[in-house]
VEXPA-370247 format. One record per residue (C-alpha): y, x, z. Coordinates in steps of 0.25 Angstrom, whole numbers, padded with zeros to 4 digits, always signed. Example, Ala and Ser with C-alpha at 12.3 -4.5 7.8 and 13.67 -1.06 7.14 Angstrom:
2
-0018+0049+0031/-0004+0055+0029/
This chain:
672
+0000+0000+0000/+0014+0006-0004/+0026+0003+0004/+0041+0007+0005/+0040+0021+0002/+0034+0017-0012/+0048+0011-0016/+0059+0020-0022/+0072+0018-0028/+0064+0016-0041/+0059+0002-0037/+0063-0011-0040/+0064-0023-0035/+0051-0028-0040/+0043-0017-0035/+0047-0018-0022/+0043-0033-0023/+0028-0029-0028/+0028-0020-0017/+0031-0029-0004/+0026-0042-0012/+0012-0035-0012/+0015-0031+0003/+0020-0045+0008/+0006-0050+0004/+0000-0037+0012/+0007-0042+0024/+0007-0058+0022/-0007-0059+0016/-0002-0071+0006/-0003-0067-0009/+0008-0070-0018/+0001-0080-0025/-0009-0084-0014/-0009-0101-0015/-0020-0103-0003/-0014-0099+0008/-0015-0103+0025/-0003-0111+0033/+0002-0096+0040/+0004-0090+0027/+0011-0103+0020/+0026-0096+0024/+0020-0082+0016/+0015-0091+0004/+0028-0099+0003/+0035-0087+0003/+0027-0080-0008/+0031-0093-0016/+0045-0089-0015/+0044-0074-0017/+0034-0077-0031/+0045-0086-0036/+0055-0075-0034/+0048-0064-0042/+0047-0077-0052/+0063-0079-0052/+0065-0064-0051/+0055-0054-0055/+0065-0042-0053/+0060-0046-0039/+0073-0045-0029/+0072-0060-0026/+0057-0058-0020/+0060-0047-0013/+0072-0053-0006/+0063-0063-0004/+0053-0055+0003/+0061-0048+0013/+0067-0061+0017/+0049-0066+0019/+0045-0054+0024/+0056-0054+0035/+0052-0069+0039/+0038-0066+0038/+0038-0054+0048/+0049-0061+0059/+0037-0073+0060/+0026-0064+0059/+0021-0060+0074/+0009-0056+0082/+0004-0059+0095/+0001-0047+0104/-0014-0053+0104/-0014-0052+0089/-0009-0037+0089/-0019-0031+0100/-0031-0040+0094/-0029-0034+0079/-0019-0022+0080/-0023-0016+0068/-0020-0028+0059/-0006-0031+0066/-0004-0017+0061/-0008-0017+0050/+0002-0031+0047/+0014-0024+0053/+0010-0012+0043/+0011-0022+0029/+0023-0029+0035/+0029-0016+0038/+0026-0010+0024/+0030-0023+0017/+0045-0021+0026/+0048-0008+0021/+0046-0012+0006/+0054-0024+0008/+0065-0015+0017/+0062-0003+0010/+0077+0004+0004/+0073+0001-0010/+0070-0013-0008/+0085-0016+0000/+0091-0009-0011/+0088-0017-0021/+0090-0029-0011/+0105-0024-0007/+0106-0022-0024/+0103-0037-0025/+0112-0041-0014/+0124-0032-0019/+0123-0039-0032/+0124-0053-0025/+0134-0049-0017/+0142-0044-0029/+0139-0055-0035/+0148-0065-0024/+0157-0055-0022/+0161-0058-0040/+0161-0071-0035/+0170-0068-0025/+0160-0074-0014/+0157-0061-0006/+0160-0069+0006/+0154-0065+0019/+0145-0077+0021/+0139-0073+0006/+0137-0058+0008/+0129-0063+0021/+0121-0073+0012/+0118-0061+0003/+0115-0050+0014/+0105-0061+0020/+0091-0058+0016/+0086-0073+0019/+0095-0080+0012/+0097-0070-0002/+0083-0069-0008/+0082-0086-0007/+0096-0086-0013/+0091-0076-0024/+0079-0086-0025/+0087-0098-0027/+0095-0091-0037/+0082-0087-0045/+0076-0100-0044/+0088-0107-0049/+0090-0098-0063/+0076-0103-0066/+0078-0119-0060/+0093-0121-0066/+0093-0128-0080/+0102-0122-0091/+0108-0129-0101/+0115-0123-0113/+0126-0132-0122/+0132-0121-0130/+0126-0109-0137/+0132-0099-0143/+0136-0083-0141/+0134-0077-0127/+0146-0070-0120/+0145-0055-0119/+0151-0056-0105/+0146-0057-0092/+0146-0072-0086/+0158-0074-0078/+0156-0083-0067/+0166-0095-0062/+0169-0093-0048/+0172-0109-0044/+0161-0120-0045/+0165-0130-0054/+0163-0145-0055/+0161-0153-0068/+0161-0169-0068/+0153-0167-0083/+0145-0156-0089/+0153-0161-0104/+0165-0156-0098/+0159-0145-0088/+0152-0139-0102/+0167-0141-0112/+0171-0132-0098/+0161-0121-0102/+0162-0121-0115/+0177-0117-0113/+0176-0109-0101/+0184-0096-0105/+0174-0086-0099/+0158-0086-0102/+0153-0089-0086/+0146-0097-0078/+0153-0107-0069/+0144-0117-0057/+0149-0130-0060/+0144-0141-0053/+0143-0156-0063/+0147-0166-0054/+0142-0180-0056/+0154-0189-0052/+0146-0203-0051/+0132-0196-0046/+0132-0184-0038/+0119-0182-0035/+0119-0178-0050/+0128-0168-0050/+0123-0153-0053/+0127-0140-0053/+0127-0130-0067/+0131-0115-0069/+0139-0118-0082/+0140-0105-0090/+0148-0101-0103/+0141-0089-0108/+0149-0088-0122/+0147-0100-0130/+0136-0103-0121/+0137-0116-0111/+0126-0117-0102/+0124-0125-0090/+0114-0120-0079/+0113-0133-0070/+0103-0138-0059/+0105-0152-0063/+0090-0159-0066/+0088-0166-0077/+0085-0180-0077/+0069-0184-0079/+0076-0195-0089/+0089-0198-0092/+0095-0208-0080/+0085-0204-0069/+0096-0199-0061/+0101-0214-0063/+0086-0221-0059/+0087-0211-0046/+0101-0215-0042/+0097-0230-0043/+0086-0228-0033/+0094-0223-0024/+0102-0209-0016/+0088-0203-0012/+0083-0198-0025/+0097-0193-0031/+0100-0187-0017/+0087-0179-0017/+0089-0176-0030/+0101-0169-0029/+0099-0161-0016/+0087-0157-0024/+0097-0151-0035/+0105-0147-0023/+0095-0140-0015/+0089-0131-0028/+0099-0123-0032/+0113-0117-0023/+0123-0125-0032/+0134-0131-0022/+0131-0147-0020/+0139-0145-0007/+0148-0147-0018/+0145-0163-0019/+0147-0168-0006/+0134-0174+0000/+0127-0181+0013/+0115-0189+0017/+0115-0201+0022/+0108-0209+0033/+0095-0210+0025/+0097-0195+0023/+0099-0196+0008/+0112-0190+0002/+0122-0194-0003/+0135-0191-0010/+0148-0190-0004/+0160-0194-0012/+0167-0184-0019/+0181-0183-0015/+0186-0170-0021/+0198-0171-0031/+0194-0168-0045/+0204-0162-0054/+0207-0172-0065/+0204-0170-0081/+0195-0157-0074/+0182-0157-0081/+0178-0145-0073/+0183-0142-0058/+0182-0128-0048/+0175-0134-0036/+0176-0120-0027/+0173-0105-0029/+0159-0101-0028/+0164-0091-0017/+0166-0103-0008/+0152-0108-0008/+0141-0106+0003/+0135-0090+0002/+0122-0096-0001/+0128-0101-0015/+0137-0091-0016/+0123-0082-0018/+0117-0090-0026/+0127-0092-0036/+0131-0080-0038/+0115-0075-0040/+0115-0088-0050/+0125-0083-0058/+0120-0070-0058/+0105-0076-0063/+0112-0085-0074/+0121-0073-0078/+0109-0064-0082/+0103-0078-0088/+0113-0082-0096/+0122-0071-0099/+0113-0058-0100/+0101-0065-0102/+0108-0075-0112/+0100-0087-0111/+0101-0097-0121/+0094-0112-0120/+0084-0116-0130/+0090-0128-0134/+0106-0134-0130/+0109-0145-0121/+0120-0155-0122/+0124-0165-0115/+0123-0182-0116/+0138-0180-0121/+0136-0171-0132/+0126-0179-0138/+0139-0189-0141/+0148-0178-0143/+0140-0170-0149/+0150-0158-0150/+0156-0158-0137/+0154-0143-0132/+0159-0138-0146/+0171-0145-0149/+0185-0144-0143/+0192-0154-0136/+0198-0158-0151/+0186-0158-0156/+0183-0145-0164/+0173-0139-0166/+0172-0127-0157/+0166-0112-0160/+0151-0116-0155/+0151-0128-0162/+0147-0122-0174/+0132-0118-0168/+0132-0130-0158/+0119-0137-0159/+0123-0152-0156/+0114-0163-0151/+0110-0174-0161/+0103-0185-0156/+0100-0197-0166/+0101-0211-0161/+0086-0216-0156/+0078-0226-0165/+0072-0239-0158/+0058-0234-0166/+0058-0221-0160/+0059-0226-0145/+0042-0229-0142/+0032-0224-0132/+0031-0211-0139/+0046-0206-0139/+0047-0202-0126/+0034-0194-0126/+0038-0181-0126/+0049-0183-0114/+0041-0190-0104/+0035-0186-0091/+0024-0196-0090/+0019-0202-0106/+0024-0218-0107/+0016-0226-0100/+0018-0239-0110/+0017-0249-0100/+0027-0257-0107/+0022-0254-0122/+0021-0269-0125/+0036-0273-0121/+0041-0260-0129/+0034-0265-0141/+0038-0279-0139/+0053-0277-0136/+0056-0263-0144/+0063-0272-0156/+0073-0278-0146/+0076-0263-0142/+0089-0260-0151/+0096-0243-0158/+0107-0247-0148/+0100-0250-0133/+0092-0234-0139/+0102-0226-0141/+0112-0230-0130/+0114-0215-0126/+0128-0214-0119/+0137-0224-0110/+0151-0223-0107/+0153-0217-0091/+0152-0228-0081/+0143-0238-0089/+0129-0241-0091/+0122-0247-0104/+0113-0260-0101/+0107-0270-0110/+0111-0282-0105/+0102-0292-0097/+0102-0305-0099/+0103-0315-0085/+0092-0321-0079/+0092-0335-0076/+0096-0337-0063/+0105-0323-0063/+0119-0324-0058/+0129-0324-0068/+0138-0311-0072/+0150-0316-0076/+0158-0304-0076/+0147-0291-0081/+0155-0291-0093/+0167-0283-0086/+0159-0272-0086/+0150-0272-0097/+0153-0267-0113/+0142-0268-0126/+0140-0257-0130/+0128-0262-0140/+0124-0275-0144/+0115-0279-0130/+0121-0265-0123/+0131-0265-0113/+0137-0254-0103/+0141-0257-0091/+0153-0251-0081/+0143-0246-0070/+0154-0245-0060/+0160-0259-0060/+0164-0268-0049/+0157-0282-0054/+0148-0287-0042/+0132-0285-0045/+0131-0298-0049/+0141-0298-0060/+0136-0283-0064/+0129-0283-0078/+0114-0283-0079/+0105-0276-0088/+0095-0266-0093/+0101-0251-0091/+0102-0242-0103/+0101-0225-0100/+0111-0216-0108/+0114-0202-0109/+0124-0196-0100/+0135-0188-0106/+0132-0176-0095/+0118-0175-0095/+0110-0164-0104/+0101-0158-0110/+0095-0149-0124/+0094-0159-0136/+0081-0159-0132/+0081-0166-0119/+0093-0175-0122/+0085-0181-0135/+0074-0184-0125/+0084-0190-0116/+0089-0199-0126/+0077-0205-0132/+0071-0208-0116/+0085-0216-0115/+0083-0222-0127/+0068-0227-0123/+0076-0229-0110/+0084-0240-0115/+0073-0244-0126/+0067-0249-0115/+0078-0255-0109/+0080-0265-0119/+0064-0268-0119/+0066-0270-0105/+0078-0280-0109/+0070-0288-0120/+0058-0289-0112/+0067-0295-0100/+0073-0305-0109/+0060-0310-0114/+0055-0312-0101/+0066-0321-0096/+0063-0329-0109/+0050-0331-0108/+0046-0330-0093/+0045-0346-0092/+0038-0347-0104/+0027-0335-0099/+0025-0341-0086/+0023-0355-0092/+0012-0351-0100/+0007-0343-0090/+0006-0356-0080/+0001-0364-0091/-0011-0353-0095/-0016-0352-0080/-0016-0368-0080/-0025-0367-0091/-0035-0357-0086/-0034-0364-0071/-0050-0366-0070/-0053-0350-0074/-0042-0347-0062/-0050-0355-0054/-0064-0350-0057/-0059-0335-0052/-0052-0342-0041/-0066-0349-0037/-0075-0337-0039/-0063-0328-0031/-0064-0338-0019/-0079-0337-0019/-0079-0323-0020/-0071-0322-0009/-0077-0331-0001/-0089-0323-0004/-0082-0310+0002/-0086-0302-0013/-0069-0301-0017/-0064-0287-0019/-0051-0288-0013/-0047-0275-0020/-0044-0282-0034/-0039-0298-0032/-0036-0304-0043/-0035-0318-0036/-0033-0320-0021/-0037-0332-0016/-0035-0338-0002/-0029-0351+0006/-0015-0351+0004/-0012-0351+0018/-0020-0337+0019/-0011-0325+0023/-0015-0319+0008/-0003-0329+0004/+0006-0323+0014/+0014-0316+0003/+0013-0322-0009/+0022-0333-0011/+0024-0333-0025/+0013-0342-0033/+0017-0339-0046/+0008-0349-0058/+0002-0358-0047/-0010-0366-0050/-0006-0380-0043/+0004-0388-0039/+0014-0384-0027/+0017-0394-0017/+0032-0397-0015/+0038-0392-0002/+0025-0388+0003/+0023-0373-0001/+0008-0381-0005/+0001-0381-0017/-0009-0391-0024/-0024-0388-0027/-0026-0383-0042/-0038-0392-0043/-0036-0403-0033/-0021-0406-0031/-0023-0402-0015/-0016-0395-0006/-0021-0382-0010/-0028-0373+0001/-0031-0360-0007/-0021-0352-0016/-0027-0343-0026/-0018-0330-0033/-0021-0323-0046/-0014-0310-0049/-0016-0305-0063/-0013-0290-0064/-0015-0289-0080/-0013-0297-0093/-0027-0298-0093/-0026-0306-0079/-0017-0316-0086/-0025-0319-0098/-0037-0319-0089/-0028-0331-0082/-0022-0338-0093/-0037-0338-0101/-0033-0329-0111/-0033-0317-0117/-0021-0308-0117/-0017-0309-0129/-0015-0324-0126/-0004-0321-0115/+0010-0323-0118/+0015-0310-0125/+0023-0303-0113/+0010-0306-0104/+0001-0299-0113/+0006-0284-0106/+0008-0291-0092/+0004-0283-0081/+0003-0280-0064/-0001-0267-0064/+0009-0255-0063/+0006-0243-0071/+0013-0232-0068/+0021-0224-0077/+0028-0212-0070/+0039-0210-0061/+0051-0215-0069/+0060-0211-0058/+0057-0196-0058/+0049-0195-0073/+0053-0197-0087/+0045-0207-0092/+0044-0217-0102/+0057-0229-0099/+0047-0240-0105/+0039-0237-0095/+0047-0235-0083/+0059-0247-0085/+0053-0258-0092/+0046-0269-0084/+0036-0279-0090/+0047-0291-0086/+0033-0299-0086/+0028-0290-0076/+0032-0299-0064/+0026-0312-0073/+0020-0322-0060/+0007-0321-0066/+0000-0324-0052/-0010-0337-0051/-0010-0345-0039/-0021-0356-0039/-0021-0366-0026/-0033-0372-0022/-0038-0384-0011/-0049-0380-0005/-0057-0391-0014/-0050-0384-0026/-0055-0373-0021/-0069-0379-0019/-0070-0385-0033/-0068-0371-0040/-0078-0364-0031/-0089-0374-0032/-0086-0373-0048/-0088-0357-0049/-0096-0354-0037/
């Protein structure tokens, strides 16, 4: 075994790392990539996980060896021996305090804190340009259990950050230059126009506020490196366009969680945005009450010298990691990303504010994205995009409805601010009347309204309808992802307007259904009452699986009744006033009261003596059982499958047959 002595001032960080890694697993006895492993060495195994993500992140090895010094001191300050252990084994106490001694002067040895004081100076150096070299920073830096995890983050952050380039062209031959406030942004259109212009090739932290949402808001470095305009953000990109929106409407909890989560990742400044929990202990957000400069697109919110030391250290080794990245190393993204506005205005980063044309205009790539084609818009479009294949549980109402579905409600991509598109519904019977929704609404399209979202109409004189999802002008993306994005709102808001037709023609024909309905069951009363007499002796015969009921039978005075008051279809006549009802079969105060449940289509034509095909059309597919399709909270997955609802779902399809107890009698003796 080599120690100390084996390192000159040849050695590089890396050796010295093989060195005390192969050491540390002398002394610990838990292998880098051990996965078994008992409860007293579960603190060593996690802290191997730690230190193999480090030479991951950073090869060169200084990160995993800050990180062992800060291990192997916490390791030895909780290791100890009781006198009993010492005198009944010496030899192997020794021998431990021999490896852990060995491994010490590797980690301590004068080439090892060399190169650790090199690293050190260079951070220190770094604040010090930033003019942060404050007292509490230098202590943060000179602090050997806080550095190697802020060196961590920092690592961990180059690799989980997202960057998105808008403009390509030539690279600046400088070094970055680094803007010393935080800046705040209310639009990435305008924080991006900012870039573009910005007089020297750097990279600024700007945080993108969200006025009406601030659990959405995000942080981005936004860099300029010659007529390069990148953004490298931690804001997550939606599962589906308007999930943010579906979360929201459930509730603070999730959007809460979600953006401590974005919080909590990274060292941006969210103390920024104001925050608190509330008695649930959900946060929430404070009103903002800081004047904004008006006609300020972008605003210096403070010095990145003010900030704690913590993030002090960790921006400055950010910008010193996306320096190398996208200066020296000059990465360049495979495809460029644009945002929902430029896909109107389609030259927005490469003309002036006159409208000509710019230098970079010339190569610029812009977006195209053709208007969608009701045709194209079927089970197979979304294929490619989806996390769980569509389920087609609502196949028949797609193919029955698709020819109501019109080029306008599909390719409704934008919305004016403060609106929401909705195809109109049409009252119920029995809905209270909206005399004044009007105020508020606009067409927009034959059958399309929007609606001001922020109105002051009561909610009984708010408008109604069914919701159609747009793009937002700030969100973005490569071609790419905003071509999938506009065909899943297009199936979105396909299926929408199926949702609408298939609505209106239940309220048309729901009277009409359940009359037949009624009438078919009175038709086939005598093979209801055969299974309701061979059930009854069946039972009275103890041979009933209770697991699977198709009828449940028992006097209606019985607790089984306790909850079910509804009697949809009942077979005999009510008594007025009385909460009685007559005998089916003898007109007698009835004693017995038997329930049939159908679950499938098949269960109804089995109860109307028919086949299926002899159900009323929008029977045909009708259905009890659940099928699951994903979690369209959290997946993307296929809308027809996640907001459509068979409006004959809730059909009253239920059989209740009452008997006397001679009715009763009668049926029995004839099928016993």
């Amino acid at each position: 075994m080599s120690d100390a002595a084996t390192l000159d001032e040849t050695s590089t960080t890396a050796d010295i790392v093989a060195e005390a890694l192969d050491q540390w697993v002398a002394l610990t006895g838990v292998k880098q990539d051990q996965t078994r492993f008992t409860m007293g060495d579960m603190d060593v195994h996690s802290m191997n996980e730690v230190m193999k993500e480090a030479m991951e992140l950073d090869p060169e090895g200084t990160t995993t060896y800050l990180l062992l010094e800060c291990f192997l001191r916490d390791y030895l300050e909780r290791k100890s021996f009781t006198a009993a252990q010492i005198m009944k084994d010496y030899d192997a106490t020794s021998a431990y305090l021999q490896k852990a001694e060995l491994l010490f002067s590797v980690v301590q040895s004068e080439r090892a804190l060399e190169l650790a004081s090199q690293f050190r100076a260079r951070v220190t150096e770094g604040v010090r340009h930033y003019k942060a070299d404050r007292d509490d920073v230098i202590e943060v830096i000179n602090d050997a259990d806080i550095l190697p995890f802020l060196r961590r983050d920092a690592l961990h952050s180059l690799e989980s950050l997202k960057p998105y380039q808008f403009l390509r062209g030539p690279a600046s031959t400088g070094p970055a230059q680094v803007i010393e406030h935080i800046y705040q942004a209310w639009n990435i259109n305008d924080l991006l126009i900012a870039l573009r212009d910005m007089p020297v090739s750097g990279i600024a932290v700007v945080l993108l506020r969200d006025p009406a949402h601030p659990d959405r808001s995000y942080f981005t470095f936004a860099m300029r490196n010659g007529e390069n305009v990148i953004l490298f953000t931690d804001k997550n990109k939606p599962a589906y366009p308007g999930q943010e929106d579906v979360l929201a409407g459930r509730g603070s909890r999730g959007t809460g969680r979600s953006y401590m989560s974005r919080a909590w990742s990274n060292h941006f400044p969210y103390q920024i945005i104001k925050t608190d929990f509330n008695e649930k202990g959900d946060v929430f957000f404070k009103p903002e009450t800081t004047p904004v400069a008006a006609g300020k697109a972008v605003v210096p919110l403070m010095k990145m010298s003010d900030l704690p030391p913590a993030q002090v250290v960790w921006l400055t080794m950010m910008l010193s990691l996306i320096s190398e990245k996208f200066w020296k190393q000059s990465w360049q993204a495979e495809a460029l990303s644009y945002t929902g506005e430029m896909v109107r205005k389609k030259a927005l980063l490469v003309t002036d504010g006159r409208g000509e044309n710019l230098p970079m205009a010339k190569d610029y790539v812009r977006i195209e994205l053709e208007e969608v084609k009701v045709e194209d818009i079927n089970r197979e479009a979304l294929d490619a995009q989806l996390e769980r294949p569509t389920q087609g549980v609502n196949a028949w109402m797609e193919d029955r409805y698709r020819d109501t579905v019109t080029h306008d409600v599909v390719n409704q991509w934008f919305t004016a601010h403060g609106t929401q598109l909705m195809l109109p519904r049409e009252p119920s019977d029995g809905s209270m009347p909206r005399r004044r929704g009007h105020e508020v609404t606009t067409q927009v399209a034959p059958d399309i309204i929007a609606v001001e979202t922020n109105n002051s109409l009561p909610f009984w004189e708010q408008p109604t309808g069914y919701k159609l999802q747009t793009f937002s002008g700030t969100d973005f993306g490569t071609e790419e992802e905003i071509r999938a994005d506009r065909m899943w709102i297009a199936r979105h808001n396909f299926a929408k307007q199926i949702q609408k037709s298939a609505d209106e023609e239940h309220q048309r024909r729901a009277a009409e259904i359940a009359k037949w309905y009624n009438e078919a069951l009175w038709k086939n009363l005598p093979y209801l009452l055969q299974q309701i007499a061979e059930f009854s002796l069946k039972q009275k015969a103890g041979t009933i699986d209770r697991g699977m009921q198709f009828i449940r039978f028992a006097p209606i005075n019985d607790r089984e009744w306790s909850y079910d008051y509804r009697t949809d279809n009942p077979l005999g006549e009510g008594i007025w006033g009385s909460g009685k009802w007559r005998c089916v079969l003898t007109d007698a105060v009835s004693t017995y009261r038997a329930m049939i449940a159908p679950r499938t289509a098949q269960d109804l034509a089995l109860l109307c003596g028919c086949e299926i095909n002899g159900l009323p059309d929008v029977l045909q597919h009708w259905s009890k059982e659940e099928v699951y399709v994903g979690n369209h909270l959290l997946n993307r997955l296929d809308p027809m499958d996640t907001i459509v609802e068979n409006p004959w779902k809730n059909f009253g399809a239920q059989v209740n047959v009452f008997l006397s107890k001679r009715g009763l009698a009668q049926i029995e003796k004839r099928h016993a």
